[in-house]
Backbone as a printed PyTorch tensor [residue, N CA C, xyz], in Angstrom:
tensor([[[ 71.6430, 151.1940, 113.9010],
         [ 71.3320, 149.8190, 114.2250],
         [ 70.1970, 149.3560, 113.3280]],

        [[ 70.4830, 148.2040, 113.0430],
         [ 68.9690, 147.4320, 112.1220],
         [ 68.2220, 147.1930, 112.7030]],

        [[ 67.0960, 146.8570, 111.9370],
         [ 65.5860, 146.4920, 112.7300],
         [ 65.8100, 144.9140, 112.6300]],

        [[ 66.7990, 144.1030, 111.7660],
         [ 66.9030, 142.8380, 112.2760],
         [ 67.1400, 142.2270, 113.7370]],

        [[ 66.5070, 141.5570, 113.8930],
         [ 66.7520, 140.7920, 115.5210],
         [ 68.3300, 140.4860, 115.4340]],

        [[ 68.5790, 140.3120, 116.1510],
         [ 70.3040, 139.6600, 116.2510],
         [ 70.4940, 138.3670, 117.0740]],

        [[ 70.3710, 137.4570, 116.3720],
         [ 70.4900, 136.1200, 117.2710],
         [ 72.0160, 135.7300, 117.6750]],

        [[ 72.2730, 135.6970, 118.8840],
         [ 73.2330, 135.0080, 119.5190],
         [ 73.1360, 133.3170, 119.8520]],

        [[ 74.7290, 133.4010, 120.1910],
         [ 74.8290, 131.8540, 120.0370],
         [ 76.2760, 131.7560, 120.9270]],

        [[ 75.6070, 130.5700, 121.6570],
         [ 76.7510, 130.3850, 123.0330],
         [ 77.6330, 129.2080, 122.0240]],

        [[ 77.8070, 128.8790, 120.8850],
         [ 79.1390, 128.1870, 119.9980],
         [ 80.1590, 128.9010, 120.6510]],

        [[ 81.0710, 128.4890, 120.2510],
         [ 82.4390, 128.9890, 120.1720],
         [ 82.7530, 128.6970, 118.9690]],

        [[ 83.3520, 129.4610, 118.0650],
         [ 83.9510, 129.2880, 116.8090],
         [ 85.1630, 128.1490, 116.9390]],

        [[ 84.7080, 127.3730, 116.1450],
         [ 85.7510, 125.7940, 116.0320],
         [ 86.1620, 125.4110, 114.7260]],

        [[ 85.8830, 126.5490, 113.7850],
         [ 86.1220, 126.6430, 112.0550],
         [ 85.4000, 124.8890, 111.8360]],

        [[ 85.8390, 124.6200, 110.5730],
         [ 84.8500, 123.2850, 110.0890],
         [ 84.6700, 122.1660, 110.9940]],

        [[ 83.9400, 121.3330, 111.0570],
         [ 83.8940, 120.2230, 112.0660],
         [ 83.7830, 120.8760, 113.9440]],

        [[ 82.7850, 121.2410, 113.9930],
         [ 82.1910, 122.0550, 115.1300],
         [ 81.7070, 120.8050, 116.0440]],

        [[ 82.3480, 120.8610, 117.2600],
         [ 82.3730, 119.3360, 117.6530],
         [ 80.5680, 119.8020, 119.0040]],

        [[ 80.6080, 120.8580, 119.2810],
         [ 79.1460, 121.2910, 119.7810],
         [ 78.4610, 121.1070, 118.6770]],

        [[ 78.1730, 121.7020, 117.0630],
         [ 77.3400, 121.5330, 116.4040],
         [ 77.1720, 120.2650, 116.0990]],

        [[ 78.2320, 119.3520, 116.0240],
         [ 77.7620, 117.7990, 115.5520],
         [ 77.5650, 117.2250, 116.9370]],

        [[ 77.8800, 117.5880, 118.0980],
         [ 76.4020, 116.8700, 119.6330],
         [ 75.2670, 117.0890, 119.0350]],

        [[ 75.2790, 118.5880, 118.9220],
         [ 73.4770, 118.7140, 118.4740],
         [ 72.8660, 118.3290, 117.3350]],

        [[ 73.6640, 118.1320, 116.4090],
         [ 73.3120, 117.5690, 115.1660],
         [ 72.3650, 116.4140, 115.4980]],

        [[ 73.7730, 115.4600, 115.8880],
         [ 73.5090, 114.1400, 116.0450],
         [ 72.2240, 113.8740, 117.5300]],

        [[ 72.3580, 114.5720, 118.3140],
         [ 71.1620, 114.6130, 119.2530],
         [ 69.3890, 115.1170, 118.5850]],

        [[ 69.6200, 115.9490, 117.7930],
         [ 68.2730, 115.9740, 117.1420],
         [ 67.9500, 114.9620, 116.1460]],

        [[ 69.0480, 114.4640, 115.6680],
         [ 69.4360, 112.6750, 114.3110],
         [ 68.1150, 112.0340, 115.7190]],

        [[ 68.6110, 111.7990, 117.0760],
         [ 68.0680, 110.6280, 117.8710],
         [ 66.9360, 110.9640, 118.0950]],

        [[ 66.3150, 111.8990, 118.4290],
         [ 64.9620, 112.4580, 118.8250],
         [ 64.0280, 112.1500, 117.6040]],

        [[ 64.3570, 112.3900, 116.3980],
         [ 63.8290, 112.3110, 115.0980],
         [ 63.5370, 110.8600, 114.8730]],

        [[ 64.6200, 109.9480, 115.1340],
         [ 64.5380, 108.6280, 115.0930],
         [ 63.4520, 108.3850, 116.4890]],

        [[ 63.5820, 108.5890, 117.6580],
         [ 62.9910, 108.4790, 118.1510],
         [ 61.3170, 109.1010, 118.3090]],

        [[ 60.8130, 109.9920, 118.2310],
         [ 59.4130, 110.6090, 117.6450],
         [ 58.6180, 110.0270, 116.6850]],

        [[ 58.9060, 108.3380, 116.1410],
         [ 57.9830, 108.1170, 115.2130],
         [ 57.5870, 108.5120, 113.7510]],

        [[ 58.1280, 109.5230, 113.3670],
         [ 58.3490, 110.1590, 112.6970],
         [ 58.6940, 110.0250, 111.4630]],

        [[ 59.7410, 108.7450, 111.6050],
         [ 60.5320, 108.5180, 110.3530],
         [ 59.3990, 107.8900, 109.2210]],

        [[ 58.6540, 107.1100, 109.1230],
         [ 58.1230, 106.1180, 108.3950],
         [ 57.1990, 107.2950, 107.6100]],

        [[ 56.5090, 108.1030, 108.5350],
         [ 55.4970, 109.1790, 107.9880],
         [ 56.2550, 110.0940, 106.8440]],

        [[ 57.8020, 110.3240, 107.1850],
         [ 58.1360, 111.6680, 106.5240],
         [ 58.9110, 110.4890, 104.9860]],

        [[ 59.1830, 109.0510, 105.5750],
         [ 59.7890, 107.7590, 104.1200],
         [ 58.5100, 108.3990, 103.1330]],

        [[ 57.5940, 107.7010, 103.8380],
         [ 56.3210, 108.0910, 102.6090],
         [ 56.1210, 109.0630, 102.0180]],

        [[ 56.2270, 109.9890, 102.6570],
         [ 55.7270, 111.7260, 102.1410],
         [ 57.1840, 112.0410, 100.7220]],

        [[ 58.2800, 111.1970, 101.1910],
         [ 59.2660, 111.4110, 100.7080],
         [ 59.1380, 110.6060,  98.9850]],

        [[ 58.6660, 109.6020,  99.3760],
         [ 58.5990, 108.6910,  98.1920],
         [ 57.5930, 109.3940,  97.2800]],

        [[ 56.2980, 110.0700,  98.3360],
         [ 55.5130, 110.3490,  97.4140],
         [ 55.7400, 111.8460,  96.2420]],

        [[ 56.8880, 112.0840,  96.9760],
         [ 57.5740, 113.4570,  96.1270],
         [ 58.0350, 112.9460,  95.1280]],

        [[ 58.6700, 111.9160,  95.4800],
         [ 59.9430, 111.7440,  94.5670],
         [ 58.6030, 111.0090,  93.3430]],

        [[ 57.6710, 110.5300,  93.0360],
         [ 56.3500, 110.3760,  92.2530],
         [ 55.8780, 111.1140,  91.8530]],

        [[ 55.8170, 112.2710,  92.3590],
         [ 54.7870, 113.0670,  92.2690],
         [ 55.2390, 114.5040,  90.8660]],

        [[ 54.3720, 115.4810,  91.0470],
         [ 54.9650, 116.4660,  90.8010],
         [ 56.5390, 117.1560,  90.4480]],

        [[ 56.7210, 117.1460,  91.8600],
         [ 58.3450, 117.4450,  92.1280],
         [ 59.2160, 116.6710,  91.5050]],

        [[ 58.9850, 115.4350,  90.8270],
         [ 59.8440, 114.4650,  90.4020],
         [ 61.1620, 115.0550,  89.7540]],

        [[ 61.1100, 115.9320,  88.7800],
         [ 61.9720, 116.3430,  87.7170],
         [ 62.9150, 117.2060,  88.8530]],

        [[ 61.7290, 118.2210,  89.5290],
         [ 62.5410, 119.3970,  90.2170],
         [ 63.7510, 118.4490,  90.9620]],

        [[ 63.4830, 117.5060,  91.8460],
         [ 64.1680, 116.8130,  92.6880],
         [ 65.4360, 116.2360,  92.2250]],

        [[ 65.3540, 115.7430,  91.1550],
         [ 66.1870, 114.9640,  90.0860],
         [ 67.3280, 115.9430,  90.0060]],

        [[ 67.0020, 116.7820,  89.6630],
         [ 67.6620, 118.2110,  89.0110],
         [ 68.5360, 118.5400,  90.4210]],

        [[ 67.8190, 118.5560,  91.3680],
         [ 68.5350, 119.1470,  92.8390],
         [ 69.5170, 117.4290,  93.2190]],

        [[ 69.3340, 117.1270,  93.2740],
         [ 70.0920, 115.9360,  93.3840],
         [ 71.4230, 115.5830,  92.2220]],

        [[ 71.1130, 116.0040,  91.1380],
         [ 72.3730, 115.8010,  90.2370],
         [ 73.2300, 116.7390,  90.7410]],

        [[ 72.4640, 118.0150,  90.8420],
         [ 73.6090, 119.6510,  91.3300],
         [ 74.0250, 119.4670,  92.3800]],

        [[ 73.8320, 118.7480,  93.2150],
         [ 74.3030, 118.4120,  94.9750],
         [ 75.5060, 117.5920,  94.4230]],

        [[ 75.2230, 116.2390,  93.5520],
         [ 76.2290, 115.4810,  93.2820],
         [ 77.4190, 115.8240,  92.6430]],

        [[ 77.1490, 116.9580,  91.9280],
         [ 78.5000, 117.9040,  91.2770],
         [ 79.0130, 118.4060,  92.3610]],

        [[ 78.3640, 118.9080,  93.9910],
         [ 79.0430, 120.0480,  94.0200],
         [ 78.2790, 120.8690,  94.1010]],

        [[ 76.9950, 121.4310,  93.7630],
         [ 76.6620, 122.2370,  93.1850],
         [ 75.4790, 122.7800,  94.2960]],

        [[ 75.9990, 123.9930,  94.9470],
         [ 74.4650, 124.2730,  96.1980],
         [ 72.7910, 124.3150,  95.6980]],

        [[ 72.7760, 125.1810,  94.6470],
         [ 71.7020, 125.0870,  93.8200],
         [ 71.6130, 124.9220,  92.5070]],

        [[ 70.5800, 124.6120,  92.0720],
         [ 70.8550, 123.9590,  90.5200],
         [ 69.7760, 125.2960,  90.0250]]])
């Protein structure tokens, strides 16, 4: 046996489009919207996309748009 923990999960396998994972999806979408939250993390977001990270981001965003998990 491994020394990894083994996390369980009351899912039921529903292959793509997991109609429990998109409740919870979309239930943490509302909490997020709801917590105030959003405007703090717009900014932090904009200020990436300015900042530093600019290029890195660019780069992850073209490879997403191919298709592509990581660039």
């Amino acid at each position: 046996m491994s020394d990894r923990t083994e996390q369980t999960s009351n899912l039921k396998m529903e292959g793509e489009g997991s109609r429990e994972g998109s409740r919870r999806f979309q239930d943490a979408q509302h909490e997020f919207a709801k917590s105030g939250e959003v405007e703090k993390k717009a900014k932090d977001a904009a200020r990436a996309l300015d900042g530093d990270e600019a290029a890195e981001l660019e780069k992850a965003r073209k490879a997403s748009a191919q298709g592509n998990a990581s660039a």
